[in-house]
N, CA, C and O atoms as CSV, one atom per row, in Angstrom:
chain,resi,resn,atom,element,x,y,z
A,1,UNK,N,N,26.935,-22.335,-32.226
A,1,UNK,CA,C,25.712,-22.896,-31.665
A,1,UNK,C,C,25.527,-22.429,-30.220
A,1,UNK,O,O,24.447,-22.021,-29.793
A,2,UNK,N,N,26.406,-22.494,-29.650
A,2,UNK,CA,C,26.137,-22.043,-28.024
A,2,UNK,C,C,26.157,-20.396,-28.105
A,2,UNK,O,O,25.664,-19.758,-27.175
A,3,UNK,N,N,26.655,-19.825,-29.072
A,3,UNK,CA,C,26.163,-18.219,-29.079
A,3,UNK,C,C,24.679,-18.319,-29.195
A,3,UNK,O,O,23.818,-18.108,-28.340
A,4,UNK,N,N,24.565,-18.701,-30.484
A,4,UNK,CA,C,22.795,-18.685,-30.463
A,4,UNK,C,C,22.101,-19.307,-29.415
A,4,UNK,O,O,20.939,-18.914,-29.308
A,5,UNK,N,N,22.420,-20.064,-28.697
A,5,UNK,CA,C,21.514,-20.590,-27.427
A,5,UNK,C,C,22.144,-19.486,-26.470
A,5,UNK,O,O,21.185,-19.249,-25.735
A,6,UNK,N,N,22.951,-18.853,-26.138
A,6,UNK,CA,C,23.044,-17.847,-25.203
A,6,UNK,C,C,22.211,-16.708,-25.665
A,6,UNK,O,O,21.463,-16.103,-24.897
A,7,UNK,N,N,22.364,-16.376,-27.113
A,7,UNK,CA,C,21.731,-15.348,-27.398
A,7,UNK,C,C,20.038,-15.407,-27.454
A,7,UNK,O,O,19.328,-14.408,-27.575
A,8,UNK,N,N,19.637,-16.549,-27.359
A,8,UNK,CA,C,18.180,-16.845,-27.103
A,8,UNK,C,C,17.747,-16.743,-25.586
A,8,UNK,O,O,16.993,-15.993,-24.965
A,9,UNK,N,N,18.476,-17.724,-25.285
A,9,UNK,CA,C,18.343,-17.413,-23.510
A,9,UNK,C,C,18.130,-15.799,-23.108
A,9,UNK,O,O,17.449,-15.179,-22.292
A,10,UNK,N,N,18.823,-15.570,-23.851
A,10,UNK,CA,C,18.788,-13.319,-23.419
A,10,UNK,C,C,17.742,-13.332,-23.768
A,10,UNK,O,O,16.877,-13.113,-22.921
A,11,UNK,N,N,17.434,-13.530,-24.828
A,11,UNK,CA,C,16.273,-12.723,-25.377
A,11,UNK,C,C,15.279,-13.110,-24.821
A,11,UNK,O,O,14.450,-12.218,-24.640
A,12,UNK,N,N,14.950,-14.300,-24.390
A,12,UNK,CA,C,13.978,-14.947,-23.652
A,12,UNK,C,C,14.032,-14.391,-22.717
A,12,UNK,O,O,13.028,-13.702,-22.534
A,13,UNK,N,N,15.189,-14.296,-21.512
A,13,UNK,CA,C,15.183,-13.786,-20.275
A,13,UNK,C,C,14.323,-12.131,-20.525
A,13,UNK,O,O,13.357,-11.659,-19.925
A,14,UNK,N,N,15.157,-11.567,-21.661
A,14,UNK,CA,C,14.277,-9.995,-21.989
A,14,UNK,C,C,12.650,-10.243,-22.091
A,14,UNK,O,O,11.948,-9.480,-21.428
A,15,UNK,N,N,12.121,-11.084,-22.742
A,15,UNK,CA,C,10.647,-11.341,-22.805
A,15,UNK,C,C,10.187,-11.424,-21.599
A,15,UNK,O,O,9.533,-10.444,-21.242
A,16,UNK,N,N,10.333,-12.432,-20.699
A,16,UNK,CA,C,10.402,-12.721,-19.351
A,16,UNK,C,C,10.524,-11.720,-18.216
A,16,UNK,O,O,10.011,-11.744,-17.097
A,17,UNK,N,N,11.397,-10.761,-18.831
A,17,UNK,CA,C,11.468,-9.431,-17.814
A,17,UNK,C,C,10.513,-8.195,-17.894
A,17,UNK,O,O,10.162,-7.390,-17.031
A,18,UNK,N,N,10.190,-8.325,-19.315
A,18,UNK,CA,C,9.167,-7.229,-19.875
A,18,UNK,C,C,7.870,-8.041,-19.355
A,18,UNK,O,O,7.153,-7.294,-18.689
A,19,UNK,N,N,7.435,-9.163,-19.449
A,19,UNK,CA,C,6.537,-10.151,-18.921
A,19,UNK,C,C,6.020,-9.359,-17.176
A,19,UNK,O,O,5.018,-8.742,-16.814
A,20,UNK,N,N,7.183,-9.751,-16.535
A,20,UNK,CA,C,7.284,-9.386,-14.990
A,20,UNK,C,C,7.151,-8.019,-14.772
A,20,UNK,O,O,6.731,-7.793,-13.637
A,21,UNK,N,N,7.388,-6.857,-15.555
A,21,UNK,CA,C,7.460,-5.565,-15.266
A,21,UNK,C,C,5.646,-5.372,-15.587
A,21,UNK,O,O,4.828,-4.793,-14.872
A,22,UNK,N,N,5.437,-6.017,-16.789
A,22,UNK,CA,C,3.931,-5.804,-16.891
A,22,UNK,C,C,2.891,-6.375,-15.674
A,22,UNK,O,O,1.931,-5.881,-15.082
A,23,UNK,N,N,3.473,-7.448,-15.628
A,23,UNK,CA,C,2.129,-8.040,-14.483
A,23,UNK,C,C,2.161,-7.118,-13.388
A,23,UNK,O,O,1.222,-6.420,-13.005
A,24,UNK,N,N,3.865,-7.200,-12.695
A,24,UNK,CA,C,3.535,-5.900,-11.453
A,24,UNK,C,C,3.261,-4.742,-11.757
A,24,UNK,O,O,3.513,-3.863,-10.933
A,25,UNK,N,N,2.536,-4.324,-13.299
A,25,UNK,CA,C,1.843,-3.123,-13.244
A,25,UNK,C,C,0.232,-3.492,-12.825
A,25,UNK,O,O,-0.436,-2.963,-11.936
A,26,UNK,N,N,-0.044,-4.247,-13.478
A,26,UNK,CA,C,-1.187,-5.043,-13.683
A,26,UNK,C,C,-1.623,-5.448,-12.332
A,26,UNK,O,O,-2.786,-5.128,-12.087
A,27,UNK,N,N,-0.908,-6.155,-11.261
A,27,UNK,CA,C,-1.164,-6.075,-9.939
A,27,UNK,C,C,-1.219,-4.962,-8.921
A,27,UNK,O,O,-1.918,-4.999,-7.909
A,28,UNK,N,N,-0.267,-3.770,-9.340
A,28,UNK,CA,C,-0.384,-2.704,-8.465
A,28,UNK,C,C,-1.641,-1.542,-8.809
A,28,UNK,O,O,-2.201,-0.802,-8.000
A,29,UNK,N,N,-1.869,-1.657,-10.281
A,29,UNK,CA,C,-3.502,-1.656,-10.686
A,29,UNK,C,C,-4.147,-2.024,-10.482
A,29,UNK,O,O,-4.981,-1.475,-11.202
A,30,UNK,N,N,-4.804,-2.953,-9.744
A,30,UNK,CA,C,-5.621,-4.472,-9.268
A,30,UNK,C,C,-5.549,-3.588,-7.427
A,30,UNK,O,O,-6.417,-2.976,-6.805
A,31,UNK,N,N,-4.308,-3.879,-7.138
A,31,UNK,CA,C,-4.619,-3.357,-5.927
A,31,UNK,C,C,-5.532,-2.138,-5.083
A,31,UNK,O,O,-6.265,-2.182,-4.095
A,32,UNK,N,N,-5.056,-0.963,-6.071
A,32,UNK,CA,C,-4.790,0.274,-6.070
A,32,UNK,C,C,-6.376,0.594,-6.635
A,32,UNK,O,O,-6.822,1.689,-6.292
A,33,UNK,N,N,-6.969,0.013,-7.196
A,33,UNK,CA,C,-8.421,-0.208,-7.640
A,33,UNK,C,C,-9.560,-0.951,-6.588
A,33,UNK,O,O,-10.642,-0.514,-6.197
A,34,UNK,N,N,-9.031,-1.950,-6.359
A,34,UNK,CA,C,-9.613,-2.437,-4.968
A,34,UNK,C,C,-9.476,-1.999,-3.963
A,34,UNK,O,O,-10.177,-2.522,-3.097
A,35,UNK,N,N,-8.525,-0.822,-3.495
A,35,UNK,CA,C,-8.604,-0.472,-2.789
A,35,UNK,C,C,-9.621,0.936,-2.170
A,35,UNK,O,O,-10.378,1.247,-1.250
A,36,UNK,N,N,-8.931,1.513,-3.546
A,36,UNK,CA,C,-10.211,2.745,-3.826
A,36,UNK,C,C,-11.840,2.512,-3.985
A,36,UNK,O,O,-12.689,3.378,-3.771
A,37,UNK,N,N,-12.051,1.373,-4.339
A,37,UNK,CA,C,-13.269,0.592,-4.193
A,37,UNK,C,C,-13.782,0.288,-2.482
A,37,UNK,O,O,-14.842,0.740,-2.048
A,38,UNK,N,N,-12.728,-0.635,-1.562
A,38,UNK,CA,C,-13.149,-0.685,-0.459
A,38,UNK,C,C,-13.354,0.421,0.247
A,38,UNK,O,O,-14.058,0.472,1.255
A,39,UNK,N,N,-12.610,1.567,-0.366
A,39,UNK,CA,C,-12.115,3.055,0.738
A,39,UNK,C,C,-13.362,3.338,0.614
A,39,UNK,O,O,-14.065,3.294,1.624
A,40,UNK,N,N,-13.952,3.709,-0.696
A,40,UNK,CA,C,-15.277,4.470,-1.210
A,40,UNK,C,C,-16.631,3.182,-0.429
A,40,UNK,O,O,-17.730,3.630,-0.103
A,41,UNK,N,N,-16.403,2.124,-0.297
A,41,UNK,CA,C,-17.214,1.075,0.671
A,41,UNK,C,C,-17.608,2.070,2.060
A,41,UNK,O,O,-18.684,2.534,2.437
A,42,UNK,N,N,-16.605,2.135,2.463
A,42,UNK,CA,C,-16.173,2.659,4.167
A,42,UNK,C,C,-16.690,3.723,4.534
A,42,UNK,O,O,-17.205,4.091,5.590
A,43,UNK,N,N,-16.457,4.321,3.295
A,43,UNK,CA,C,-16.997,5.653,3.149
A,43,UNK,C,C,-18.402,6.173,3.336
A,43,UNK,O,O,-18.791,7.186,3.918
A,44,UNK,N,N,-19.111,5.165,2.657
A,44,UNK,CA,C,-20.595,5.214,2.625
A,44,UNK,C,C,-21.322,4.541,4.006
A,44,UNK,O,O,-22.247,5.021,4.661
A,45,UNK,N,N,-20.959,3.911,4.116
A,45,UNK,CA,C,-21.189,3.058,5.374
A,45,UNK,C,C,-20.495,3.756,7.072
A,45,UNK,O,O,-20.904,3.364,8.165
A,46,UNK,N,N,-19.509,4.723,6.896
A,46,UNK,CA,C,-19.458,5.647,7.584
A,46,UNK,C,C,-20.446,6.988,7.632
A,46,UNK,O,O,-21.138,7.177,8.632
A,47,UNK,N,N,-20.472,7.740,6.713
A,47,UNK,CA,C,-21.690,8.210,6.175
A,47,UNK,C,C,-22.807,7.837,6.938
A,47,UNK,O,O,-23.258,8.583,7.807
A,48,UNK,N,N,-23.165,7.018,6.746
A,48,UNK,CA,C,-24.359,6.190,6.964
A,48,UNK,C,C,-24.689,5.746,8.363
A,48,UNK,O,O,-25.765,5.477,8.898
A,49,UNK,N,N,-23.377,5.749,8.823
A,49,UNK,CA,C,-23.363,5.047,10.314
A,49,UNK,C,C,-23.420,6.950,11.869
A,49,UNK,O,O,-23.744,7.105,13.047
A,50,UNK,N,N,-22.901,7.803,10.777
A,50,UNK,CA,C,-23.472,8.905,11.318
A,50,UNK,C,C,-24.349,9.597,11.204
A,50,UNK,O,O,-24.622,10.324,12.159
A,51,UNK,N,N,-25.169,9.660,9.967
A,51,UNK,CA,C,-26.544,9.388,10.178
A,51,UNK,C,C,-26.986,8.941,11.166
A,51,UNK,O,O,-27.458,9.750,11.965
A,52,UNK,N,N,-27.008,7.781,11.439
A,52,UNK,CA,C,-27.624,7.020,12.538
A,52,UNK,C,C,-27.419,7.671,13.346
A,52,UNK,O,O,-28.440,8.258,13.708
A,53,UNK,N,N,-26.173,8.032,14.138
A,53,UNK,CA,C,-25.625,8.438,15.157
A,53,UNK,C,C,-26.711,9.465,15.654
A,53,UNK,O,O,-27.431,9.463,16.652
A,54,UNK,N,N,-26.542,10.540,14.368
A,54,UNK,CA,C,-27.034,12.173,14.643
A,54,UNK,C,C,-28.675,11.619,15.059
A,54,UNK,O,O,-29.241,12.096,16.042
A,55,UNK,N,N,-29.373,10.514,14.144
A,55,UNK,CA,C,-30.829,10.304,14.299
A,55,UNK,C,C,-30.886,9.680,15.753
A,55,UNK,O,O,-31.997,9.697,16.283
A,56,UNK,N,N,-29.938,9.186,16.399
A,56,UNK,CA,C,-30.644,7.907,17.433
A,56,UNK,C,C,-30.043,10.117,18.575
A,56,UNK,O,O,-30.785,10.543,19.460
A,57,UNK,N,N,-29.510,10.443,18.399
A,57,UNK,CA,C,-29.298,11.978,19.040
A,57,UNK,C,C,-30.657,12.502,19.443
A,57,UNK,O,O,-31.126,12.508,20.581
A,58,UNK,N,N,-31.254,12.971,18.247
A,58,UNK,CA,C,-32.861,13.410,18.239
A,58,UNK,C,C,-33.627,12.460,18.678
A,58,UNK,O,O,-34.305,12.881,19.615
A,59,UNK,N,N,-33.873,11.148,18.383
A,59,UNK,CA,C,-34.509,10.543,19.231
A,59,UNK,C,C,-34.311,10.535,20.573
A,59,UNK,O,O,-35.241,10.551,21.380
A,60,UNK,N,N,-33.129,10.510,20.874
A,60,UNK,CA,C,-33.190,10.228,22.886
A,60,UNK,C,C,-33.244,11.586,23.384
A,60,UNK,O,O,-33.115,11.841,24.582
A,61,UNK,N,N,-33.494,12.764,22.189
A,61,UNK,CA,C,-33.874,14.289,23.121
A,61,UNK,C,C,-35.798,14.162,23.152
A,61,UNK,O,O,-36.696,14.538,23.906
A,62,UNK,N,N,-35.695,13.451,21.935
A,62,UNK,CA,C,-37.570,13.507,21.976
A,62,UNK,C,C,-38.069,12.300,22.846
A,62,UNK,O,O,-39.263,12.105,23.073
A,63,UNK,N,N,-37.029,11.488,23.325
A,63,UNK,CA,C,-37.847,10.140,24.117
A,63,UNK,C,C,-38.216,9.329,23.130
A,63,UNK,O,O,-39.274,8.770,23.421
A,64,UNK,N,N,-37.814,9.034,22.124
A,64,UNK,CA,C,-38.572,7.964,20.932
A,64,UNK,C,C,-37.998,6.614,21.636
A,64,UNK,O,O,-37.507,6.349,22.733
A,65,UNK,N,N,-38.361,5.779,20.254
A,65,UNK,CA,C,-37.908,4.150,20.189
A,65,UNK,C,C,-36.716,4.099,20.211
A,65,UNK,O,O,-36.282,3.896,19.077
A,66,UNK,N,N,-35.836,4.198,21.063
A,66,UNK,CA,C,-34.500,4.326,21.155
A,66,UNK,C,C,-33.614,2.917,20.971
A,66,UNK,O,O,-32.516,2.989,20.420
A,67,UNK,N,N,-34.092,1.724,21.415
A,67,UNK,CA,C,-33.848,0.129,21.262
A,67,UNK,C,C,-34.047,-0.140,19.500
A,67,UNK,O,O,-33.106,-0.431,18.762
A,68,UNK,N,N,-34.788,-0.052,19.267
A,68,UNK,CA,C,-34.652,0.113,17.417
A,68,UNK,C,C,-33.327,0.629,16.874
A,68,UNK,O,O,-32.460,-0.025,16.293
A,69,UNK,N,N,-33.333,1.691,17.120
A,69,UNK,CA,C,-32.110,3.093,16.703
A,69,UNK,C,C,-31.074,2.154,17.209
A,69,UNK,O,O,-30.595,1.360,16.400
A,70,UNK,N,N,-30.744,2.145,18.206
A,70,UNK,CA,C,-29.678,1.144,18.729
A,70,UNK,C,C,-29.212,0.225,18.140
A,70,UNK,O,O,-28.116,0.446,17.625
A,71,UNK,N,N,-29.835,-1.210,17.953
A,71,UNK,CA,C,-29.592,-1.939,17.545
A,71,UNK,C,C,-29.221,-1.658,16.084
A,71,UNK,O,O,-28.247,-2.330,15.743
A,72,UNK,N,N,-29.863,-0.607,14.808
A,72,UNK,CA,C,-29.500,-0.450,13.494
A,72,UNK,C,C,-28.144,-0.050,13.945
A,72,UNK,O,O,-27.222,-0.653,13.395
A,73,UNK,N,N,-27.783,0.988,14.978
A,73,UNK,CA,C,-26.626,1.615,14.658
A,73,UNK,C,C,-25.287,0.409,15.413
A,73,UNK,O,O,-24.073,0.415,15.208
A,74,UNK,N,N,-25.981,-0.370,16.157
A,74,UNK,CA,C,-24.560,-1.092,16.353
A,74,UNK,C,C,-24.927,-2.387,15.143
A,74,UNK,O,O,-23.947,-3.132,15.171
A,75,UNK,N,N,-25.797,-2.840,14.271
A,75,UNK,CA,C,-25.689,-3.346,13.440
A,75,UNK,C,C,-24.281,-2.496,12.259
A,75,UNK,O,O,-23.174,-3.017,12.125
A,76,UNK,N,N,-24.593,-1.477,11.715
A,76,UNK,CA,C,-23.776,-0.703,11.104
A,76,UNK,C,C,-22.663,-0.908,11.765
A,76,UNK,O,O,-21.772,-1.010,10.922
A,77,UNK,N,N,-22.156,-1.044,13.017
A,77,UNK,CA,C,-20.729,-1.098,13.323
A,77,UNK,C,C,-20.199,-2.077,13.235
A,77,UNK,O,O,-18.990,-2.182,13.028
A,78,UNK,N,N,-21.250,-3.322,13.420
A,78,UNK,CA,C,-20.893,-4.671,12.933
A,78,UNK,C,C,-20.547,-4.806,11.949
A,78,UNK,O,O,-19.723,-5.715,11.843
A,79,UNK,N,N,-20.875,-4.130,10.782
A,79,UNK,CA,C,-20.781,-3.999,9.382
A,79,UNK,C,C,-19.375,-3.573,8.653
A,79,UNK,O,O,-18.754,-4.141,7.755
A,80,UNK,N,N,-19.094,-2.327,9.393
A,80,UNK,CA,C,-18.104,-2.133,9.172
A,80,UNK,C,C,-17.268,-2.819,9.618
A,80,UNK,O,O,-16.394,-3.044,8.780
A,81,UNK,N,N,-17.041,-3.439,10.885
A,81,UNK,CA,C,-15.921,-4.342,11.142
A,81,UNK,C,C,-16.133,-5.467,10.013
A,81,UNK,O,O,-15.291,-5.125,9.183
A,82,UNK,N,N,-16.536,-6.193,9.687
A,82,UNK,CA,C,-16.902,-7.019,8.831
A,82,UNK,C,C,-16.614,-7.043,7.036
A,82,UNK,O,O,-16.454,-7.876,6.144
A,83,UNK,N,N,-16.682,-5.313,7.235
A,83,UNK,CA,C,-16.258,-5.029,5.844
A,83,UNK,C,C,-14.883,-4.732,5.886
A,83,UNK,O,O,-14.133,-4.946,4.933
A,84,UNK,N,N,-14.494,-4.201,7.060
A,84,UNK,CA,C,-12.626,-3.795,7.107
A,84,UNK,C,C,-11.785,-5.031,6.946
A,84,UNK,O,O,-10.640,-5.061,6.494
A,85,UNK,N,N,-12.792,-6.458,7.551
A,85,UNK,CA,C,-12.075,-7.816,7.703
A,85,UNK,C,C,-11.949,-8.112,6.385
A,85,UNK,O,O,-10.838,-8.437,5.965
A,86,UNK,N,N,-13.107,-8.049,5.480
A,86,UNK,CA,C,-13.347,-8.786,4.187
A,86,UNK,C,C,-12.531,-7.755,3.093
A,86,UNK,O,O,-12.159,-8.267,2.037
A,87,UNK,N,N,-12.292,-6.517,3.299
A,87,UNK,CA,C,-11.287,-5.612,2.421
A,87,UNK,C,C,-10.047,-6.540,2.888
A,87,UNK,O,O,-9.567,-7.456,2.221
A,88,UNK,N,N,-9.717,-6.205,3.897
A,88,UNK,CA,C,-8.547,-6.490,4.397
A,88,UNK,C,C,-8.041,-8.418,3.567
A,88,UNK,O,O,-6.959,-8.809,3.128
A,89,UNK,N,N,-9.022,-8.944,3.651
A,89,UNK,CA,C,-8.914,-10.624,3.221
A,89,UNK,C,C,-8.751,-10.428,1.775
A,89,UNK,O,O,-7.733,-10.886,1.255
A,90,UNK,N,N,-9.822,-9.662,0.884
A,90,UNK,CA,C,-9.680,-9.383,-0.411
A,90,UNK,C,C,-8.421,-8.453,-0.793
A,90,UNK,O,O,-7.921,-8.384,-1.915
A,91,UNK,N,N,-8.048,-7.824,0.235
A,91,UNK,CA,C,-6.011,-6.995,-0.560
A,91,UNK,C,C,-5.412,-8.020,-0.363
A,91,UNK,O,O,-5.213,-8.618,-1.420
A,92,UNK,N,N,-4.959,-8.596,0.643
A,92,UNK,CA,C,-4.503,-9.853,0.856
A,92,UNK,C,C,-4.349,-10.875,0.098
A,92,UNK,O,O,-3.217,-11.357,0.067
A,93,UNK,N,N,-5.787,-11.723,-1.011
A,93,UNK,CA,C,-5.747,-12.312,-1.406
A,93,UNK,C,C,-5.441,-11.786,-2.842
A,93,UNK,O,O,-5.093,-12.465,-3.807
A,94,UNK,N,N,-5.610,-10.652,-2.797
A,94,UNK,CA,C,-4.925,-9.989,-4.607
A,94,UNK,C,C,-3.556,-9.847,-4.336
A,94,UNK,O,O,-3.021,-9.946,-5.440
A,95,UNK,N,N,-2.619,-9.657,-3.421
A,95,UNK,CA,C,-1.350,-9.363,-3.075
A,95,UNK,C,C,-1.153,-10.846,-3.196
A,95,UNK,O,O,-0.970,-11.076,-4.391
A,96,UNK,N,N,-1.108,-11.935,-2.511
A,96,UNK,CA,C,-0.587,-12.934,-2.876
A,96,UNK,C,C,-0.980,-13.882,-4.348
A,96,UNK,O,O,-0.160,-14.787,-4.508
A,97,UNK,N,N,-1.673,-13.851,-5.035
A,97,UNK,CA,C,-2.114,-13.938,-5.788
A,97,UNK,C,C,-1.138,-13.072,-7.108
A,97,UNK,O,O,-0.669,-13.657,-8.084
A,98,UNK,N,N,-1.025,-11.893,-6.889
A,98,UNK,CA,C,-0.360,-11.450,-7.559
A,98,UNK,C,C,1.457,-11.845,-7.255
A,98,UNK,O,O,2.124,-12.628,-7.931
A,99,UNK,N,N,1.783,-11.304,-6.448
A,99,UNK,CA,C,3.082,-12.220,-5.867
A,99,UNK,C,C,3.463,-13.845,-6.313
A,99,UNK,O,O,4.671,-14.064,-6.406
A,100,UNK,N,N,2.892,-14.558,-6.488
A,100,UNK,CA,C,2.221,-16.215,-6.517
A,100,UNK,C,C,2.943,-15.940,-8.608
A,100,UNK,O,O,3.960,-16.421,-9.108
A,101,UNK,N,N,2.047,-15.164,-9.160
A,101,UNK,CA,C,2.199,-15.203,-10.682
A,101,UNK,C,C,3.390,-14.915,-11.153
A,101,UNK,O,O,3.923,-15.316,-12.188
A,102,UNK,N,N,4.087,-13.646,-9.716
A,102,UNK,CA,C,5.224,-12.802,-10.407
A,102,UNK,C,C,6.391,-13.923,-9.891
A,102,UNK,O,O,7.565,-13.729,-10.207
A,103,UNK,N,N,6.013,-15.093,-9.089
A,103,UNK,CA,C,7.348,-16.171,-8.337
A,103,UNK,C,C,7.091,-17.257,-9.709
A,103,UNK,O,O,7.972,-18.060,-10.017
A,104,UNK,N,N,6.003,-17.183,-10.347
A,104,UNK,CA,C,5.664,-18.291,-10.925
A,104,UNK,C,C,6.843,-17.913,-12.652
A,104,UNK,O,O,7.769,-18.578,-13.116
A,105,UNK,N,N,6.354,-16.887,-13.031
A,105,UNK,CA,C,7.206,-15.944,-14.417
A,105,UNK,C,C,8.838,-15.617,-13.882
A,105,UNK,O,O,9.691,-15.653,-14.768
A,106,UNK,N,N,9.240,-15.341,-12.645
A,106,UNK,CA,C,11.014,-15.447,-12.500
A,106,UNK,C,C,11.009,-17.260,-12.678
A,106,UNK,O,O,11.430,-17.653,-13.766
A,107,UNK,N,N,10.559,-18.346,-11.669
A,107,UNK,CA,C,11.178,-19.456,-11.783
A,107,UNK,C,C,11.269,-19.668,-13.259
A,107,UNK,O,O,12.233,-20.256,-13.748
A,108,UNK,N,N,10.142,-19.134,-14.080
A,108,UNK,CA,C,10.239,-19.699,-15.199
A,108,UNK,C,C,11.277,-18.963,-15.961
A,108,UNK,O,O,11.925,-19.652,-16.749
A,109,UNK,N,N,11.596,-17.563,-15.877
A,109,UNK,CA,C,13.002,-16.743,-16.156
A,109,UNK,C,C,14.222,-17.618,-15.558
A,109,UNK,O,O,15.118,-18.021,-16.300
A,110,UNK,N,N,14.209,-17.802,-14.605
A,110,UNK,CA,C,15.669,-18.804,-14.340
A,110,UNK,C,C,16.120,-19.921,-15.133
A,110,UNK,O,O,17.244,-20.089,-15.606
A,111,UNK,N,N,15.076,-20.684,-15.222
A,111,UNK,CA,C,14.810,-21.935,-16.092
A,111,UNK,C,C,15.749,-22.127,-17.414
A,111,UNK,O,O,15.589,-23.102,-18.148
């Protein structure tokens, strides 16, 4: 009787380990996806923010509305800080989150 309860315990612990090897695939996929997601964010919005740059350029050689131009382009920088914070909060909250599941599947492996 205590073989078979040792030998279950293994096997359980084996389920449990194959369990844990999957999720931290599953999370470093999660990450690694969100991340390439925020990068390609940054990206565009960099892009975008030199645009501006090069346009508010030509405007202050032609004398245009230069206070307009301005304000879009330090809006855009606002933006990006804002988006580096909220990437940065969203890896964060998938890293612990994921961490959180993989503490939650060992306690229950110890058990």
């Amino acid at each position: 009787a205590a073989r078979e309860t040792a030998e279950a315990t293994a096997a359980d612990r084996r389920v449990h380990e194959v369990e844990l090897a999957q999720l931290r695939q599953v999370t470093e996929a999660t990450l690694s996806a969100k991340d390439r997601q925020h990068a390609e964010q940054v990206k565009r919005l960099e892009a975008l923010h030199r645009e501006q740059c090069a346009a508010y350029g030509v405007l202050q050689q032609q004398g245009g509305a230069l206070s307009k131009l301005a304000t879009d382009v330090g809006r855009t920088a606002e933006g990006l800080v804002v988006l580096r914070e909220k990437m940065e909060q969203d890896l964060w909250k998938t890293v612990l989150k994921g961490e959180a599941a993989m503490l939650e599947k060992e306690g229950a492996l110890n058990e």
